[in-house]
C-alpha positions as a printed Julia matrix, in Angstrom:
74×3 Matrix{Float64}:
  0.0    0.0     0.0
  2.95   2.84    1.13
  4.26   2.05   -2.85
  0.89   2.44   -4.75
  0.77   5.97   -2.62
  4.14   6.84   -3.14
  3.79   5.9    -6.77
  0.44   7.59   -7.22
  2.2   10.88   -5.99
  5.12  10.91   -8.02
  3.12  10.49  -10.74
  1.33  13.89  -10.41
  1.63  17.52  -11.53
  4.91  19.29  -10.05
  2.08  21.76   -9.16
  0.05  19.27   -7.16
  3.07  17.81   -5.66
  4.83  20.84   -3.83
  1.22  21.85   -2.66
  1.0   18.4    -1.43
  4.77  18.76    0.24
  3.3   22.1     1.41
  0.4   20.45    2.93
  2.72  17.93    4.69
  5.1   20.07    5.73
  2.59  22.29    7.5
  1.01  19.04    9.41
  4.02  18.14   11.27
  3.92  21.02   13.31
  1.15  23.96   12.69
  1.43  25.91   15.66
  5.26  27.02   14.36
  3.89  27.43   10.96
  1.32  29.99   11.98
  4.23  31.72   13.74
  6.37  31.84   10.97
  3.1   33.28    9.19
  2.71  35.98   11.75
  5.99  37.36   11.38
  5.82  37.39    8.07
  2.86  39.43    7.97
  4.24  41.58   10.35
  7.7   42.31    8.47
  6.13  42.35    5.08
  3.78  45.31    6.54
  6.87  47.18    7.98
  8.05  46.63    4.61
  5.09  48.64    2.76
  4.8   50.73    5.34
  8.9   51.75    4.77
  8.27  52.31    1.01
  5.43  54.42    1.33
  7.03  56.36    3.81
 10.21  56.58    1.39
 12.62  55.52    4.09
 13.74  52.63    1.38
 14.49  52.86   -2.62
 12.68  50.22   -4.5
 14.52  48.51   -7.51
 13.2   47.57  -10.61
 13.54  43.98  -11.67
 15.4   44.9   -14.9
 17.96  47.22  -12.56
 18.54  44.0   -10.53
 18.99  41.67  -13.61
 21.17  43.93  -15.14
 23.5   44.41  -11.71
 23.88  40.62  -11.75
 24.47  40.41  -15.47
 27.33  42.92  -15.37
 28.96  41.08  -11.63
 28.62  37.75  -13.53
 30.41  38.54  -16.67
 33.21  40.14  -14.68
């Protein structure tokens, strides 16, 4: 039986199996999840918060990709 359901896993979607890992993952111990998911909230708030405040410069994706293009063909 533990083969058929390992089999019948691997043989799905890469989408359907991380949200499966996902779903695993987050059983073995939910109370530290939600944690982590607290202070995530709570950091990625500071975060908005700092940009519309202007205390940070934001960076456009293509200003990032080309910083790492020019550091990798160094």
């Amino acid at each position: 039986m533990k083969n058929e359901i390992i089999n019948e896993v691997i043989s799905l979607p890469v989408r359907q199996r991380a949200e499966l890992i996902d779903i695993l993952i987050k059983s073995l111990n939910p109370a530290i999840d939600k944690k982590i998911e607290e202070l995530w909230a709570k950091e990625s708030e500071k975060r908005a918060q700092d940009i519309r405040k202007g205390n940070v410069k934001t960076v456009s994706s293509d200003e990032v990709m080309n910083g790492i293009r020019k550091r990798i063909t160094k």
